[in-house]
VEXFITI-117837 format. One record per residue (C-alpha): x, y, z. Coordinates in steps of 0.2 Angstrom, whole numbers, padded with zeros to 4 digits, always signed. Example, Ala and Ser with C-alpha at 12.3 -4.5 7.8 and 13.67 -1.06 7.14 Angstrom:
! VEXFITI-117837
+0062-0022+0039 +0068-0005+0036 
***
This chain:
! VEXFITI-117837
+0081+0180+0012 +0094+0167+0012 +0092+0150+0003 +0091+0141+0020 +0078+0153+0025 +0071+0149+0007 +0069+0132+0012 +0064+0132+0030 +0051+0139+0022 +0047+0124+0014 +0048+0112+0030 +0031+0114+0035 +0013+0107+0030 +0004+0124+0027 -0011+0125+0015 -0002+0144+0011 +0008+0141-0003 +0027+0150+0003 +0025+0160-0014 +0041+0171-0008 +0053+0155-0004 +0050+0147-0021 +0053+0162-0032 +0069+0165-0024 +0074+0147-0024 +0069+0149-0044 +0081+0164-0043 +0095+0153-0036 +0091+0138-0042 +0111+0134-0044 +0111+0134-0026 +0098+0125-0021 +0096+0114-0034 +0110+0103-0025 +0101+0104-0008 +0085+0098-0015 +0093+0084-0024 +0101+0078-0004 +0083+0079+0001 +0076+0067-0014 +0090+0056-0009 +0089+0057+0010 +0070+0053+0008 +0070+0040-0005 +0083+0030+0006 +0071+0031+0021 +0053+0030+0012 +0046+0026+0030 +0053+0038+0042 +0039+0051+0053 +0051+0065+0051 +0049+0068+0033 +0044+0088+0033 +0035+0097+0017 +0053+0099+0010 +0054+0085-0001 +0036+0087-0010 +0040+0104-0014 +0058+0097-0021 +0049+0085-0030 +0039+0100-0039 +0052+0110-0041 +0065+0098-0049 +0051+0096-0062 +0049+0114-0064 +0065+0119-0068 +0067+0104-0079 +0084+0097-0067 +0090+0082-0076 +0097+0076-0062 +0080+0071-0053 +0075+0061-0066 +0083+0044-0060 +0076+0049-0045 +0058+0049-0050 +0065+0033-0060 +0071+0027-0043 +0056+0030-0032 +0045+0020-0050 +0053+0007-0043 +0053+0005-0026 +0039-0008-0017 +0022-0002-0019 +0019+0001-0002 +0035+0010+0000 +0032+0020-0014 +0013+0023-0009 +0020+0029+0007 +0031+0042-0001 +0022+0050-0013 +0004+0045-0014 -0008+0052-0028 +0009+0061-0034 +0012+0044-0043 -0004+0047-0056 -0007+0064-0054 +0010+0072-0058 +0023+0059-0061 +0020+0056-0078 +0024+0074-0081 +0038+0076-0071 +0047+0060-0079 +0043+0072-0095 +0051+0087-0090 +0067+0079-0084 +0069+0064-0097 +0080+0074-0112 +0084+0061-0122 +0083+0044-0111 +0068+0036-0119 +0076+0022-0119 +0075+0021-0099 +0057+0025-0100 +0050+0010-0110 +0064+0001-0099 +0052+0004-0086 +0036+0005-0095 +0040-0015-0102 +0048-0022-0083 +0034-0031-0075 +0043-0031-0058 +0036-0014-0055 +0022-0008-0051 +0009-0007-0063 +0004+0012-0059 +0023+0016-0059 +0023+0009-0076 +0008+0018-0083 +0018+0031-0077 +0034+0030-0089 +0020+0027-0104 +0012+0044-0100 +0028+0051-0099 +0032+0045-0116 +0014+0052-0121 +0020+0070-0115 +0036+0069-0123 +0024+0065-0139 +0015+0081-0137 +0030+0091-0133 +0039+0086-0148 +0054+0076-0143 +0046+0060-0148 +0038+0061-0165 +0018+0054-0165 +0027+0041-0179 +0038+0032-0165 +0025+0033-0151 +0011+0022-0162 +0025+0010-0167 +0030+0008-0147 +0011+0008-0142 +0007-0007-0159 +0021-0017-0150 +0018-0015-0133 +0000-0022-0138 +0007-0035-0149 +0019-0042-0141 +0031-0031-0128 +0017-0033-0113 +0014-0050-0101 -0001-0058-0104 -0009-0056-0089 -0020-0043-0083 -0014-0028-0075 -0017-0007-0077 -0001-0004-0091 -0014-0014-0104 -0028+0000-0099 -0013+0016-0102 -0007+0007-0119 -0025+0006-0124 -0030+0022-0120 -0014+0030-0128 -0018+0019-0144 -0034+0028-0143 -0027+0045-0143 -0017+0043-0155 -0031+0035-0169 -0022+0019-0170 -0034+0011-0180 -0023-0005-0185 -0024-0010-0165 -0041-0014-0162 -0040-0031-0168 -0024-0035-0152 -0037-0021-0142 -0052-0034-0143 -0042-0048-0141 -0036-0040-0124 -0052-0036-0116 -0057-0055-0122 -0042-0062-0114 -0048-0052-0099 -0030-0043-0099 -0038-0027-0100 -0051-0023-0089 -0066-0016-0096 -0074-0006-0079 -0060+0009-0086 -0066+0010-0102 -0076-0004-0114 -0070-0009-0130 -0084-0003-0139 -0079+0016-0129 -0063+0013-0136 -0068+0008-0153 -0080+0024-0155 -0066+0035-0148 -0055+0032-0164 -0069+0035-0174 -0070+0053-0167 -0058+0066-0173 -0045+0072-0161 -0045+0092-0161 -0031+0106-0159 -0041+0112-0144 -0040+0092-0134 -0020+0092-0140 -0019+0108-0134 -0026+0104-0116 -0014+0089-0113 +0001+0099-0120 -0001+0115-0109 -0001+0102-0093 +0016+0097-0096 +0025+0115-0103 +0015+0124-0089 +0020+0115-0074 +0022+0126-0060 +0023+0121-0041 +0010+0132-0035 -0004+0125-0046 +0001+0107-0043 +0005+0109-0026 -0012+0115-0022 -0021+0097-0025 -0010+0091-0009 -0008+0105+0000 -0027+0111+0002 -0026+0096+0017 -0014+0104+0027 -0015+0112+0042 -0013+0133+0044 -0012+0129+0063 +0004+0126+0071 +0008+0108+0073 +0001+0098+0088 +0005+0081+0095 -0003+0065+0089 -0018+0058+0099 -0011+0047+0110 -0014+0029+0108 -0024+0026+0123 -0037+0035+0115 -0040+0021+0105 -0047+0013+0118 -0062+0024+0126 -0074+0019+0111 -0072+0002+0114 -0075+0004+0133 -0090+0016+0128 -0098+0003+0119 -0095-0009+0131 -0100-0003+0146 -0118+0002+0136 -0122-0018+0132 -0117-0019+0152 -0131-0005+0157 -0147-0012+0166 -0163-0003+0161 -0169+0010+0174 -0161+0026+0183 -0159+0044+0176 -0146+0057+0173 -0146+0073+0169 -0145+0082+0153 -0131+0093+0158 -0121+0077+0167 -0109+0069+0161 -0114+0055+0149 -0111+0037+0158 -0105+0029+0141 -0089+0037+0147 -0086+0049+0132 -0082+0064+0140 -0098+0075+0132 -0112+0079+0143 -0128+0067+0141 -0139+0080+0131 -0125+0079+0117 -0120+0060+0115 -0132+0046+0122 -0149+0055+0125 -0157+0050+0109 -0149+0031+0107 -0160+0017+0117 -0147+0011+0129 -0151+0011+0149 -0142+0026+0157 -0135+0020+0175 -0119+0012+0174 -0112-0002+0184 -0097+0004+0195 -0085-0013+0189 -0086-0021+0174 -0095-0038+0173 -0085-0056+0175 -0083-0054+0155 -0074-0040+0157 -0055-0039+0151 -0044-0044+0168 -0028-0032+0158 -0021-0019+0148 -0017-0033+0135 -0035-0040+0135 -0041-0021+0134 -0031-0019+0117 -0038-0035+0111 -0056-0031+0115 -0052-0014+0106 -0044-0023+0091 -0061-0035+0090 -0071-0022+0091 -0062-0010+0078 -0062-0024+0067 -0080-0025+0067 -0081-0007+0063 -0071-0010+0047 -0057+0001+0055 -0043-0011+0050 -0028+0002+0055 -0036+0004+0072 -0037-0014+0075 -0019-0018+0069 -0015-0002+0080 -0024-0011+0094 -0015-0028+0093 +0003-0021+0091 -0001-0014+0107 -0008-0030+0114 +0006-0040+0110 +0019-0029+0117 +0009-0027+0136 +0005-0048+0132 +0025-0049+0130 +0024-0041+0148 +0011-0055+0158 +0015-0071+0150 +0025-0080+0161 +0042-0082+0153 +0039-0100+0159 +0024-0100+0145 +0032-0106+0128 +0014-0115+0119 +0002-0100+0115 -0011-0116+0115 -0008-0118+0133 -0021-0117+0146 -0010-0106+0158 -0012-0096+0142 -0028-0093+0141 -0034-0090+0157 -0026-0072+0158 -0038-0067+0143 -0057-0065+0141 -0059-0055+0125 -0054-0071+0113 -0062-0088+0112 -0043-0096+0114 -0024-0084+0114 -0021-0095+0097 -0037-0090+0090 -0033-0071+0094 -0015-0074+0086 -0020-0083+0071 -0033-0067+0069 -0018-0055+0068 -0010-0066+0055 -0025-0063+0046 -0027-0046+0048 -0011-0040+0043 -0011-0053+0028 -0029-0045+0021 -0020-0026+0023 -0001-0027+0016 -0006-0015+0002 -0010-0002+0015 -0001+0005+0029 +0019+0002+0032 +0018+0006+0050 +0007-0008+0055 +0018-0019+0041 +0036-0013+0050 +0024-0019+0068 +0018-0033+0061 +0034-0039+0054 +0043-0036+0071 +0026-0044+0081 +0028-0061+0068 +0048-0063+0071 +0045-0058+0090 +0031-0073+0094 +0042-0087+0083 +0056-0084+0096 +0044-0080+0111 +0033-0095+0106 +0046-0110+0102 +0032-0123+0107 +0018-0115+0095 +0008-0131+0085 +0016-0136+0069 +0000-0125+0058 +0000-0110+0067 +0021-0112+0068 +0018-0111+0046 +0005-0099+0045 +0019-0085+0056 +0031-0091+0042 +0021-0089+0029 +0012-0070+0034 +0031-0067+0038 +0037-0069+0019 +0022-0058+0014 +0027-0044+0027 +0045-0047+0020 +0040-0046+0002 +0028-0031+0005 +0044-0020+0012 +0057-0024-0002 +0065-0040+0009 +0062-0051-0007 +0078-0062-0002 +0075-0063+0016 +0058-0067+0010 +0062-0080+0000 +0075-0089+0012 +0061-0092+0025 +0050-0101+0013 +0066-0112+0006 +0070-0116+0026 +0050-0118+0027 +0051-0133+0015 +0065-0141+0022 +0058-0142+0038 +0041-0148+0032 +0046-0155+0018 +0028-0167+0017 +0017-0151+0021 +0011-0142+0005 +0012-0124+0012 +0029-0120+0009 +0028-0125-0008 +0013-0118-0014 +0014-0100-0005 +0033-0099-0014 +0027-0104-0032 +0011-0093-0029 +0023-0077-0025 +0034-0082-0042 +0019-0083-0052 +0003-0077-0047 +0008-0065-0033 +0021-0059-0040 +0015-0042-0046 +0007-0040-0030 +0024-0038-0020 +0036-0032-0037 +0042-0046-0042 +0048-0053-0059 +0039-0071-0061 +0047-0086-0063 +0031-0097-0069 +0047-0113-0073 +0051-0111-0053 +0034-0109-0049 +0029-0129-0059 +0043-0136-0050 +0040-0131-0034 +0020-0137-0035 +0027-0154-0045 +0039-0158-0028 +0023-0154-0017 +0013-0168-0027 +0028-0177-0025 +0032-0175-0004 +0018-0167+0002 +0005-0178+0011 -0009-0164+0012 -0010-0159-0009 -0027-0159-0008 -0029-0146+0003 -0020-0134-0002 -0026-0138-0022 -0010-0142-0027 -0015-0149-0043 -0029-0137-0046 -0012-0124-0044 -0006-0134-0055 -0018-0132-0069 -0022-0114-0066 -0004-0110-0070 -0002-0122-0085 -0017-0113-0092 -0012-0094-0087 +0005-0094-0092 +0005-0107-0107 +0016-0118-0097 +0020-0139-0105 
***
């Protein structure tokens, strides 16, 4: 076996673990180390791209097992990236294994550890992690139980922002572990302030766990997890969802659409007529009768053509199918949905067509009230979901700059609203100046609407964890003090309300 071999090896998703690549990789670790390293790097820089094979989890395991100093800016690097980014590269890696493979590859850079642990532009998982890390390096003996509770006493005291977030629930629970008796007083205070939150653990939980003596065998436990890391064990987690079949082309899009035709075409049934059990069921699924619609109470004769209400074109088809996987709760199928309705709606409109509120507009769809509605709707969706999938974030971005241009007429509310989901969309990929640029140019063009104001000094203050961000609550007052000032629609948008909320949050004059 060759090390290319080795690592072709590694390429695919297989529930198998390739046992006979990764001891010979071990075995010439000097050579592979190197390529492994190029693969971190290659994926890091493109945390998005489909063509991401097997390769880099198992260099992420591997660089941890052999203790390769040089991944550890890596890990340090993908900490922090955007949430979404990050969520999209490594998952559940993040709290299952991170924290010990920033351990095993750490050395002597503590420093760059509570660096991360105390940055609150990072995610707040991602900073749990650098504390865990520090933890293992406790129970592997390169920081001394001594320096840990004095790190842990002034993270509590004084090192962490007042505001809630999941690093308060790590710093507790390692206070716990460690017996520190002397923070429960700043412990209480924090579940009081509502910094903490109480659904992990209570604070009585926490106050009878250091009354209870910590044993050689619970030490033991947590200190075999991070000297005993081998990729096979912490692999298997991950790979027990892989498929052992060769790989197959996606579904294709389309598909999306036969449930929602299904479901239509049973409201359209009229009562009466049979089929067989052995036919093919009329609700269009494919399966024959006797294994689909026999036992559900709908008529079973259907119409040859759909019903005036029915969608006139492939874009109204997609919306229908977005409506109705919204219903469902299937939120990535109906943002799926409407980025295919917008690119065959880019195709009918007539170029002539520059007001989505228009008339001519609306007659060429029946499966929304009004085309504005249906565009404000996608604005919504993808505002409710920018945590979740970066596909549907990357479309919608593109859909939100493609309609602004497409749609140069558009009223003066929805014409804000595209900004504003926009910025978010911006914000939630990493573009935090690009972001910030369209909310500065929003202002100056509508310098007596509140909008611009507000969603800019909510994203410096109280957003500002949600998209990695490092506050700026002095910004934030000022930017909600010149809405009082210009804006004409303050009380709409609970510009002093704002006002107040973050005077009181963030202990502001």
């Amino acid at each position: 076996m060759t090390i290319e071999e080795a690592l072709n090896a590694l390429k695919p998703y297989r529930s198998k673990t390739p046992t006979e690549a990764l001891d010979f990789i071990r075995s010439n670790w000097d050579e592979a180390e190197p390529v492994l390293l190029a693969e971190l790097d290659r994926c890091i820089a493109t945390p998005l791209e489909d063509e991401h094979t097997a390769l880099f989890l198992y260099a992420l395991f591997l660089c941890a097992e052999m203790q390769c100093k040089a991944a550890f800016e890596r890990y340090i690097t993908i900490c922090r990236l955007p949430t979404l980014l990050m969520d999209a590269l490594i998952g559940d890696i993040l709290t299952q294994n991170l924290p010990e493979m920033l351990a095993r590859t750490c050395v002597d850079r503590v420093e760059t550890l509570k660096a991360l642990v105390e940055d609150e532009a990072v995610y707040e998982f991602a900073r749990s992690a650098g504390l865990g890390a520090l933890h293992a390096l406790m129970l592997t003996d390169v920081v001394s139980r001594e320096e840990l509770g004095r790190y842990c006493m002034d993270l509590l005291s004084q090192r962490l922002q007042k505001r809630p977030s999941y690093i308060w629930d790590e710093a507790i629970t390692i206070a716990e572990y460690l017996r520190l008796t002397d923070a429960l007083p700043l412990i209480e205070e924090a579940y009081q302030r509502g910094w903490a939150n109480p659904g992990m653990q209570s604070f009585e939980e926490v106050a009878d766990g250091m009354a209870q003596p910590l044993t050689e065998e619970k030490l033991n436990e947590w200190r075999e997890k991070v000297e005993d890391f081998k990729v096979e064990r912490e692999i298997a987690f991950f790979a027990c969802n892989w498929s052992d079949e060769e790989d197959s082309p996606g579904a294709d899009a389309a598909d999306l659409l036969q449930e929602p035709q299904a479901a239509r075409r049973q409201l359209q049934m009229p009562t009466g007529g049979k089929v067989g059990r052995n036919e093919p069921c009329l609700c269009g699924s494919g399966k024959k009768y006797k294994k689909c619609c026999i036992d559900q109470k709908v008529a079973t004769k259907v119409m040859d053509t759909f019903t005036a209400d029915a969608p006139l074109n492939l874009a109204d088809e997609w919306i229908a199918a977005g409506y109705y996987y919204l219903k469902e709760n299937w939120r990535y199928k109906a943002l799926t949905c409407w980025w295919h309705a917008w690119q065959e709606v880019e195709m009918i409109l007539p170029e002539t067509v520059l007001d989505p509120g228009a008339d001519e507009c609306n007659r060429f769809f029946s499966s929304c009230d009004f085309f504005g509605n249906w565009l404000g709707d996608y604005l919504t969706l993808l505002e409710e979901n920018l945590e979740r999938d970066p596909v549907a974030i990357q479309n919608g971005l593109m859909f939100c700059q493609e309609a602004i241009v497409r749609f140069p007429d558009m009223s003066c509310s929805l014409a804000k609203s595209f900004v504003e989901i926009t910025s978010y969309l911006l914000l939630a990929l990493g573009k935090a100046e690009q972001a910030f640029a369209l909310l500065e140019q929003l202002i100056e063009k509508y310098p007596d609407a509140a909008q611009g104001y507000v969603v800019l000094a909510a994203t410096l203050s109280m957003d500002a964890q949600r998209f990695n961000l490092r506050p700026d609550f002095d910004r934030a007052q000022q930017l909600l003090l010149q809405a009082q000032k210009n804006a004409t629609d303050c009380v709409d948008w609970d510009v002093e309300v704002r006002l107040e909320d973050l005077t009181d949050a963030c202990g502001l004059p």
